[in-house]
N, C-alpha and C positions, 0 to 999 in steps of 0.2 A: 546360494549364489554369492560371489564378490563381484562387487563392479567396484571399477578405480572413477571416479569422477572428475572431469580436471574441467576448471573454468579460465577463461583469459578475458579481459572486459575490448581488447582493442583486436582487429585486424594487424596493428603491430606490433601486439605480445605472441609470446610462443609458445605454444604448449606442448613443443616439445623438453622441457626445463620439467615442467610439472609430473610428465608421464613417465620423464627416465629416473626420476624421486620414487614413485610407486613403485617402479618394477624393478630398482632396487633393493628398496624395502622388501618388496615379493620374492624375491630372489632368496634374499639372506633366511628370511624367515619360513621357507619353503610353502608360500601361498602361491594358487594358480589366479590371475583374473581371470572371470567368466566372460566380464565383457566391462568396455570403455562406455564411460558416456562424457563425451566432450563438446563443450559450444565457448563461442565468441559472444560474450553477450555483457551487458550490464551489470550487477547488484540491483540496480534500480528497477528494472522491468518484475513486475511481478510476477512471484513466485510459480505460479499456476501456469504461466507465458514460457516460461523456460524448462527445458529438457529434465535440470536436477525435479521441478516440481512433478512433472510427468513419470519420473523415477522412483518420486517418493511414494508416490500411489501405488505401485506394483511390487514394493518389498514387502516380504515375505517372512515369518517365523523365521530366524537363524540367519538373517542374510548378513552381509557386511560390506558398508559403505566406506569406502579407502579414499581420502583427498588430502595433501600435502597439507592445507591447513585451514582453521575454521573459517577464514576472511573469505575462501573460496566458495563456504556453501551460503552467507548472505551479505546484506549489505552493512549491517547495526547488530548488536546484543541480541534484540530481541529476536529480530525476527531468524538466529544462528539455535535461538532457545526453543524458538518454534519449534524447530525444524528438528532438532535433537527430542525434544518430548515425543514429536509425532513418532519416531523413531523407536524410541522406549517403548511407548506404546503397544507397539509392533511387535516388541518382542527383536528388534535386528540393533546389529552398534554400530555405528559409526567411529572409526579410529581416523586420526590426523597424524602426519609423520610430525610436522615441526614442534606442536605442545605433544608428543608423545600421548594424545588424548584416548581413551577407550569407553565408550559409553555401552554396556551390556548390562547383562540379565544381573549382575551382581549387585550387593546391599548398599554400595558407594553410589553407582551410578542413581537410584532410585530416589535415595537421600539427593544425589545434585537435580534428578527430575524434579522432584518436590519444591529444590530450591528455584531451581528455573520459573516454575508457575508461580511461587510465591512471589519472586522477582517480578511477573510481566501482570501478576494483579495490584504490584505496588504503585508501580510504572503508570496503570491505568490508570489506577486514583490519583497518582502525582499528576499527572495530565489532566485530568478532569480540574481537579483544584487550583490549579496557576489558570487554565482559563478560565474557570467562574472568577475567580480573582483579576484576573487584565478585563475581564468585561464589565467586573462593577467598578475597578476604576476608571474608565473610561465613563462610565456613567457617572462615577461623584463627581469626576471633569467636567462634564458636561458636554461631552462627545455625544454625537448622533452614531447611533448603531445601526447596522443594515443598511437597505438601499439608501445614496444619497436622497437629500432631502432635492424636489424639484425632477427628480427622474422624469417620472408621469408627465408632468406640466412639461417640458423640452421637447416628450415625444408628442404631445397633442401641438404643441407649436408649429407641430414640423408637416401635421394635419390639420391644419388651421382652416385651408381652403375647403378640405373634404368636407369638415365638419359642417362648417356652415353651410355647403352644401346639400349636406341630409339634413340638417333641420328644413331650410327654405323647400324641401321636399315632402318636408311632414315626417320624417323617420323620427322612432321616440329618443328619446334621452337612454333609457336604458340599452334601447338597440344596437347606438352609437358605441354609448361605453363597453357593450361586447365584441364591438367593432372596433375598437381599438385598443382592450384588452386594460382598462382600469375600470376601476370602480365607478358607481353610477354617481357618487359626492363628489371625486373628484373632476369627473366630467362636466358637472354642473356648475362646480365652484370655478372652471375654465370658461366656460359659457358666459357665465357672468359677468366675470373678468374683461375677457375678450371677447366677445361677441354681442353686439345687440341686435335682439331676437324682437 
């Protein structure tokens, strides 16, 4: 099967622009499409939410995926590298009219698969390591990490009355702190604070 795929991100792009490029291309080069798959949607919505991801699950040995150009089938790099591995995979190629792109069964393409994964496990590690690194220096700063500090304490403030409440009723301390969803120290260290029991 060929399907020509055409994406537009707005209600006021056209895809008519995109479709009369394909069947151009199809024309000159005597290719039939089998079938369109066309939506109005994002880059940004994920992959698996949009029609291309729904498409990509259903190709088949031999098939071939036609779209005017790589920016159409993602939003960034990676996730265009995705999408071409999963492809390879498969055994199907993806061509683009604008980079002339052809990704199939041959020794070039496998070599740029290879490259692809080597690229998106560099990717990884470079992302893992800028944030261990912004996180401990925040920490040699002397930044607080996580939830602000006082979170807890503001939300029992705001149950001040309750609380005192279920103590003068006999309710336990730890009952309380499940009852308002922090810790049984910090409940207590509240208590202390504010309330005389």
């Amino acid at each position: 099967m060929i399907y020509g795929y055409i994406r537009v991100s707005t209600d006021h792009q056209n895809v008519a622009n995109q479709h009369h490029e394909i069947e151009k291309f199809s024309s000159i080069h005597n290719i039939v499409i089998d079938k369109w798959v066309e939506e109005t949607i994002s880059s940004r919505i994920p992959l698996p939410e949009r029609r291309l991801g729904k498409l990509l699950k259903k190709l088949k040995k031999g098939d071939i995926l036609i779209a005017t150009e790589l920016s159409r089938l993602g939003r960034n790099l990676m996730e265009v590298m995705g999408i071409l591995q999963s492809c390879l995979e498969k055994d199907c190629q993806v061509w683009t009219l604008k980079e002339s792109y052809r990704l199939g069964a041959d020794i070039q393409s496998k070599v740029l698969a290879f490259a692809f994964s080597l690229a998106s496990e560099i990717e990884r590690q470079l992302i893992s390591e800028r944030t261990r690194l912004s996180l401990q220096r925040l920490k040699d700063e002397g930044k607080h990490l996580g939830r602000p500090f006082g979170f807890t304490y503001r939300k029992l403030e705001k149950e001040h009355d309750r609380i005192k409440d279920l103590l003068e009723k006999g309710v336990t301390k730890a009952e309380i702190a499940r009852l308002m969803h922090c810790t049984w120290s910090t409940l207590h260290r509240y208590i202390r604070d504010n309330i005389s029991v």
